[in-house]
C-alpha positions in Angstrom: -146.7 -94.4 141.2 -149.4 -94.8 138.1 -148.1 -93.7 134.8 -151.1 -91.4 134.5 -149.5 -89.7 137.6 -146.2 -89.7 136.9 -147.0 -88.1 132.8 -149.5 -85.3 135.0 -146.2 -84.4 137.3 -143.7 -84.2 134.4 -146.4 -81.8 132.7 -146.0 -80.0 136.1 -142.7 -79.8 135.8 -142.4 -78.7 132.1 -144.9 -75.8 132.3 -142.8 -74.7 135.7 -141.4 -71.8 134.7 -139.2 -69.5 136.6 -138.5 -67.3 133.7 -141.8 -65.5 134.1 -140.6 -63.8 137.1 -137.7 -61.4 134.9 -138.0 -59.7 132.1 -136.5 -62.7 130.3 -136.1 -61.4 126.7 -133.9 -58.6 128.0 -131.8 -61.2 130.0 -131.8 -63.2 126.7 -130.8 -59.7 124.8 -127.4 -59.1 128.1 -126.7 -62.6 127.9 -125.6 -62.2 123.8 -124.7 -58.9 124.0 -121.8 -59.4 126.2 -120.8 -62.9 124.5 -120.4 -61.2 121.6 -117.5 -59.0 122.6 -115.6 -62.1 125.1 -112.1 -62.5 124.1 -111.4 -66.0 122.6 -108.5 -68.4 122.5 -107.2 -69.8 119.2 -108.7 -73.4 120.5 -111.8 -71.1 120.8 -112.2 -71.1 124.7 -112.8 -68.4 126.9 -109.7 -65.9 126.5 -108.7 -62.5 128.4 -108.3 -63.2 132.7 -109.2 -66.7 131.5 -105.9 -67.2 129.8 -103.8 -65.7 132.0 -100.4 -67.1 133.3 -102.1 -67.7 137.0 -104.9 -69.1 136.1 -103.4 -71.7 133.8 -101.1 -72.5 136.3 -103.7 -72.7 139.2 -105.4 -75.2 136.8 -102.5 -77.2 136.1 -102.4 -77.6 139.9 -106.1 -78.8 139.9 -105.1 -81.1 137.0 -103.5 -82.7 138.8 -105.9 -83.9 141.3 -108.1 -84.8 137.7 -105.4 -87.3 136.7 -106.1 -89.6 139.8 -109.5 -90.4 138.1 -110.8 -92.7 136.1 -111.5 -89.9 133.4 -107.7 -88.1 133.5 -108.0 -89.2 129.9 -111.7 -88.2 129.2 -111.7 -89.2 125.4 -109.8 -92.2 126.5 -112.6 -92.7 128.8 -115.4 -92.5 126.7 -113.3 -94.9 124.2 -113.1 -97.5 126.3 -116.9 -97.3 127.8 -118.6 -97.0 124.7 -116.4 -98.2 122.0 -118.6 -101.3 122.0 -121.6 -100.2 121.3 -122.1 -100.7 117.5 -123.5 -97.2 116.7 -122.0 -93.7 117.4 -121.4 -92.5 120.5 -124.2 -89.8 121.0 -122.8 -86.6 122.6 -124.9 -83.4 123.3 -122.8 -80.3 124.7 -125.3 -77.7 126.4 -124.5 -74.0 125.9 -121.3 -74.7 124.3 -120.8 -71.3 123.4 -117.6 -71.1 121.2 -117.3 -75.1 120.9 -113.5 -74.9 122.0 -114.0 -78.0 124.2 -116.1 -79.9 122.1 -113.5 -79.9 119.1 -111.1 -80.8 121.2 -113.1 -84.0 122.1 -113.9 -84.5 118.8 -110.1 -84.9 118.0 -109.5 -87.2 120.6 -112.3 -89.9 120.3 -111.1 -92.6 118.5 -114.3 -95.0 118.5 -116.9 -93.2 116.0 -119.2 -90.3 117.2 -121.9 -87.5 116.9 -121.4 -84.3 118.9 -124.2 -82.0 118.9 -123.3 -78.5 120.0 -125.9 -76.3 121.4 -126.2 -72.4 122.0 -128.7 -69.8 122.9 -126.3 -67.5 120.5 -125.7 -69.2 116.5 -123.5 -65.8 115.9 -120.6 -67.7 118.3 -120.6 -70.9 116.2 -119.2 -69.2 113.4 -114.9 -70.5 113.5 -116.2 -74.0 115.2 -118.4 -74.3 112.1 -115.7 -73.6 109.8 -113.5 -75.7 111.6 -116.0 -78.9 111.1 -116.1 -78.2 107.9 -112.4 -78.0 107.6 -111.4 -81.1 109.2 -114.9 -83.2 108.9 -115.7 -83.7 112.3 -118.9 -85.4 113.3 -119.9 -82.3 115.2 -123.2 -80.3 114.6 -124.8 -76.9 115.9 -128.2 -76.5 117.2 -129.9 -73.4 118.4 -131.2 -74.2 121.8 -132.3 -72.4 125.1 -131.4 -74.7 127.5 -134.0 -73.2 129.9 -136.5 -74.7 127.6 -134.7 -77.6 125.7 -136.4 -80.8 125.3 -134.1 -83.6 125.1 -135.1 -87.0 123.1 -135.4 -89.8 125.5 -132.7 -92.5 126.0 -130.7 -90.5 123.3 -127.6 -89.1 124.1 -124.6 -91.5 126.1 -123.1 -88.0 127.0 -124.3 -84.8 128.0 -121.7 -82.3 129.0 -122.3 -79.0 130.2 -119.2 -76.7 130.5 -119.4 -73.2 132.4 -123.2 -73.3 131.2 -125.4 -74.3 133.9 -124.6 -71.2 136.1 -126.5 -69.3 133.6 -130.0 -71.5 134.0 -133.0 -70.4 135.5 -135.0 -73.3 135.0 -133.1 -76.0 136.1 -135.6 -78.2 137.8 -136.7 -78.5 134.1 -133.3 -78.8 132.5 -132.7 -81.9 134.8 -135.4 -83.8 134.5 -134.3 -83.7 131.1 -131.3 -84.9 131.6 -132.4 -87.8 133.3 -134.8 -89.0 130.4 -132.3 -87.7 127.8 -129.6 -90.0 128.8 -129.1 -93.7 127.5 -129.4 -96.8 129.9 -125.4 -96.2 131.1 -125.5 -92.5 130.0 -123.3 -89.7 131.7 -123.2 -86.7 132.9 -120.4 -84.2 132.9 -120.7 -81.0 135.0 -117.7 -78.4 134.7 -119.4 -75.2 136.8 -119.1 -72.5 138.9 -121.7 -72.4 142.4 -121.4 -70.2 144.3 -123.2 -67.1 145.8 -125.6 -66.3 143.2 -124.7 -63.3 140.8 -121.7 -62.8 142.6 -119.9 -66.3 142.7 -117.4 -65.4 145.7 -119.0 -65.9 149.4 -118.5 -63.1 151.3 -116.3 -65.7 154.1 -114.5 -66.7 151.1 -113.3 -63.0 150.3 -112.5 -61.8 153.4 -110.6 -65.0 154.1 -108.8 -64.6 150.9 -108.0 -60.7 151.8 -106.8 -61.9 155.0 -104.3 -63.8 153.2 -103.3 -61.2 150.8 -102.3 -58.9 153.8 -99.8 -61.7 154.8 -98.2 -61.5 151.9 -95.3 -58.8 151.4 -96.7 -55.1 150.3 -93.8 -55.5 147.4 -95.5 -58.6 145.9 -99.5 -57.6 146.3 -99.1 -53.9 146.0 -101.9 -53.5 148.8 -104.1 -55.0 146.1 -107.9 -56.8 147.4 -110.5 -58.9 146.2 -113.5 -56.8 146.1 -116.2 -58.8 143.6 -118.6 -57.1 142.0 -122.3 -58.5 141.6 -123.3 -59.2 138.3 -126.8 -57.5 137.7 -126.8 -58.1 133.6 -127.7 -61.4 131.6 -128.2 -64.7 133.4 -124.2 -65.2 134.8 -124.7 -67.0 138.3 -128.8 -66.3 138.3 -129.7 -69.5 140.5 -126.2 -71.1 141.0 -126.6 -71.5 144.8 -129.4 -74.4 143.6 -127.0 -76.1 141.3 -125.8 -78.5 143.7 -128.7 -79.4 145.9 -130.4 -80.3 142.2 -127.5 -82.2 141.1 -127.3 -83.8 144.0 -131.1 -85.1 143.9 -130.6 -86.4 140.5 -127.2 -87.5 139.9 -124.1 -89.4 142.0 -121.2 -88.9 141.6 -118.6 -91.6 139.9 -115.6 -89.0 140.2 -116.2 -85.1 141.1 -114.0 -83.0 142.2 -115.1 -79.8 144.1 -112.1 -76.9 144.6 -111.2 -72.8 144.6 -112.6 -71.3 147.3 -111.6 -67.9 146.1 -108.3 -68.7 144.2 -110.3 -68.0 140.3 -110.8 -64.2 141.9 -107.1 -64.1 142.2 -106.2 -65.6 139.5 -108.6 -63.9 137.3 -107.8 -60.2 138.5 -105.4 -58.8 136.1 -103.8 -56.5 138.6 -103.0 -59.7 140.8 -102.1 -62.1 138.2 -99.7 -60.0 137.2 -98.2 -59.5 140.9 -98.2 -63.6 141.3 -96.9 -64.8 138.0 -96.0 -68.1 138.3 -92.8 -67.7 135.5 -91.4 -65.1 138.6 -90.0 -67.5 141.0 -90.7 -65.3 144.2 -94.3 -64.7 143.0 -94.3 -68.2 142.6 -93.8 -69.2 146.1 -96.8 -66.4 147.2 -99.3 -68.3 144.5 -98.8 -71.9 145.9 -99.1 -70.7 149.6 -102.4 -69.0 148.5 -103.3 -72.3 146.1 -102.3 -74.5 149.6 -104.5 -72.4 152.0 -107.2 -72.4 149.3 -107.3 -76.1 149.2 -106.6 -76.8 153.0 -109.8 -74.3 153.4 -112.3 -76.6 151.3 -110.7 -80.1 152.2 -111.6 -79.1 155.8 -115.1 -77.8 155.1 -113.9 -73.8 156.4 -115.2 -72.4 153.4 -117.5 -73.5 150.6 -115.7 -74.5 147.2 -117.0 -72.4 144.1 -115.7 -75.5 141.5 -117.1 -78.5 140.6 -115.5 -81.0 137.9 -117.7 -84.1 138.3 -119.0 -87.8 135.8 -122.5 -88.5 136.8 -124.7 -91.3 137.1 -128.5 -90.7 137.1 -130.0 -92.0 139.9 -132.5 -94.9 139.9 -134.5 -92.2 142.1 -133.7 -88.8 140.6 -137.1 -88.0 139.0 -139.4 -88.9 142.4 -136.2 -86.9 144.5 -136.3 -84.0 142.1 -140.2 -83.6 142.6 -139.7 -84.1 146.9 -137.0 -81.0 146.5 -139.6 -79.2 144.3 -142.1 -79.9 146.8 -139.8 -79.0 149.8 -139.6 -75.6 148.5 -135.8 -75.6 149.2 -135.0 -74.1 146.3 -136.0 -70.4 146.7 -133.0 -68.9 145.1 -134.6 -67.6 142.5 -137.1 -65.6 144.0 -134.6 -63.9 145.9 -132.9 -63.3 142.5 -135.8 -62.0 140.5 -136.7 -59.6 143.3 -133.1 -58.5 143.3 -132.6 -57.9 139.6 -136.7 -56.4 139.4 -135.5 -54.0 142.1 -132.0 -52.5 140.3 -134.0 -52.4 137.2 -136.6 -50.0 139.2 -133.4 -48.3 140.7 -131.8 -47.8 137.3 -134.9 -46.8 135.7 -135.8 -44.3 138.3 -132.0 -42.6 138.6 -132.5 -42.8 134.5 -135.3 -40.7 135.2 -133.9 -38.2 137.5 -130.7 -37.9 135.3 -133.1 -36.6 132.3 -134.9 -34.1 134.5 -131.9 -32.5 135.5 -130.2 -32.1 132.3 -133.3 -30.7 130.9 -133.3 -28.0 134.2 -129.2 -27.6 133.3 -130.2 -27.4 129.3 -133.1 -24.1 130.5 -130.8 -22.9 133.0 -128.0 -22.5 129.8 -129.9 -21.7 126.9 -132.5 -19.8 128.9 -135.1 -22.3 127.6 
């Protein structure tokens, strides 16, 4: 393909914006709003159901599936592949919300680096910040919409996106990016959720997983089901269901790792968790027969996985197979999405509307006026 062709499709691609179909700024408005008042860990990660007993114990579980990899030691990792390189290792973190996992990093590196944080929200950088400053780590914060971010070419040897690309809308755009943002053996690093969109958990996945609770003994589940709800506010799982068939057009895979079919509802449901501690020995055995099934579900393609942990290579291809997906029009997610969230907003509006008339007929019905 002619460069003049090529530079005319990448303008294609950066003025494609899916954004224009929702009211965006009051996505942008949810989206802070309800980071603003998440629980956080002293390591400044995600705290509350996040932090629970289960689920630390589920993930030790998946840990150990991590620590067959070339990248059990991540920091060791990146030590040993671009220690070498005479300058700084160049990281960029893409909404890295609290920058829990990014200091973390930062302590282990031992070769010398530059971390660039990024965040829709500067309000949650606030203890990372002061942190840095602190122990004078080589980490900075950038505000940055990562639906719209523009990455330097060649720049970066890592990009790392933790829990963040769920919440995308343009991710054709965000990809491409990543492909010209990364340096000649530049990563990628994808820690995500992708499942059903706005709702994570298939609905196979939750009936098989209530199955499975009703095997278990009354006296440990206390009757208790899954029943997720669909998230209708800010951009949480907006286009998720696309996350993989764009990864997959634009990355491989050097180590991924793609688990939980439904075990993060359980583990993350504070009336359950509590039922299936791990530190309760009967409990105990109820968790790892759920954690087994879970896995034995996935490994033999009975449900879809809703977890990926995966290092990336860009492939040689990725632009030109990026614009065939485009072009296939496989990726219709989103308009299912904005139609979706358009349509409870009308709904919402409307019994808004109602709700006002009637306490203005109850208001004249009790004060006669």
């Amino acid at each position: 393909m002619c460069i003049r062709a090529r530079l005319a499709q990448m303008r294609s691609m950066m003025e494609r914006d899916l954004t224009k179909h929702y009211d965006y700024d009051a996505l942008v408005r949810e989206e802070k709003e309800h980071y603003a008042e998440i629980e956080i860990t002293d390591d400044l990660r995600e705290g509350g159901a996040h932090a629970s007993d289960c689920w630390t114990y589920y993930w030790q579980h998946v840990q150990r599936t991590l620590d067959t990899s070339p990248f059990a030691d991540f920091a060791g990792a990146l030590n040993a592949r671009f220690g070498a390189l005479g300058r700084p290792l160049r990281i960029l973190s893409l909404g890295s919300g609290y920058c829990g996992h990014e200091l973390k990093l930062a302590r282990a590196l031992t070769c010398d680096y530059r971390i660039t944080c990024t965040d829709i929200n500067p309000a949650l950088f606030g203890p990372a910040q002061e942190i840095v400053d602190r122990e004078q780590f080589a980490v900075t914060f950038a505000v940055e919409d990562i639906n719209f971010i523009t990455i330097e070419k060649g720049q970066y040897d890592l990009i790392f996106a933790h829990a963040a690309i769920h919440h995308v809308i343009n991710l054709e755009r965000l990809f491409e990016q990543l492909l010209l943002g990364l340096s000649p053996n530049g990563i990628f690093h994808l820690v995500d959720v992708v499942g059903q969109n706005r709702k994570l958990l298939w609905d196979a996945n939750e009936r098989m997983a209530n199955a499975l609770l009703r095997a278990i003994p009354k006296e440990i589940t206390r009757g208790l089901r899954l029943n997720a709800p669909v998230e209708d506010e800010g951009m949480e799982g907006i286009r998720q269901e696309d996350t993989m068939p764009v990864l997959r057009a634009t990355f491989e895979p050097i180590f991924e790792h793609r688990h939980g079919a439904f075990m993060r509802f359980i583990c993350t449901n504070a009336r359950l968790a509590k039922r299936l501690d791990p530190r309760d020995a009967t409990a105990r055995r109820y968790l790892d027969f759920l954690i087994d099934c879970d896995d034995s579900l996935v490994a033999r393609g009975i449900l879809e996985p809703l977890e990926v942990w995966g290092v990336y290579r860009p492939r040689k291809d990725g632009i030109a197979a990026l614009d065939a997906l485009i072009a296939s029009d496989v990726l219709g997610s989103h308009k299912r999405g904005a139609t979706e969230r358009n349509l409870v907003v009308a709904v919402w509006h409307e019994l808004d509307r109602r709700a006002r008339r009637a306490l203005r007929g109850m208001r004249r019905r009790v004060l006669g006026r």
